[in-house]
C-alpha positions, 0 to 999 in steps of 0.5 A: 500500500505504502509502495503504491502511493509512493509511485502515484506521488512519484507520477504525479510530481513528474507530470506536474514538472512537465507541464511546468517545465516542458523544455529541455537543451536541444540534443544536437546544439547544445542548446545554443540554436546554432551550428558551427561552420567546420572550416570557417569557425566564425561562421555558423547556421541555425540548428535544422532540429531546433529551428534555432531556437536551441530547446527542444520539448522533453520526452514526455511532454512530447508522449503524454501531452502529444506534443502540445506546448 
C-alpha cells in the first residue's frame, strides 16, 4: 500500500514538472540554436532540429501531452 502511493506521488510530481517545465537543451546544439561552420569557425547556421531556437520539448511532454506546448 505504502509502495503504491509512493509511485502515484512519484507520477504525479513528474507530470506536474512537465507541464511546468516542458523544455529541455536541444540534443544536437547544445542548446545554443546554432551550428558551427567546420572550416570557417566564425561562421555558423541555425540548428535544422531546433529551428534555432536551441530547446527542444522533453520526452514526455512530447508522449503524454502529444506534443502540445
Amino acid at each position: 500500500m505504502l509502495l503504491a502511493i509512493l509511485a502515484a506521488s512519484i507520477a504525479l510530481a513528474y507530470l506536474i514538472s512537465l507541464a511546468i517545465f516542458p523544455w529541455r537543451p536541444c540534443r544536437h546544439c547544445g542548446g545554443r540554436g546554432k551550428l558551427p561552420d567546420p572550416v570557417f569557425t566564425y561562421a555558423h547556421r541555425d540548428c535544422p532540429r531546433c529551428n534555432g531556437k536551441g530547446r527542444g520539448q522533453r520526452f514526455g511532454r512530447r508522449i503524454i501531452f502529444r506534443g502540445k506546448p
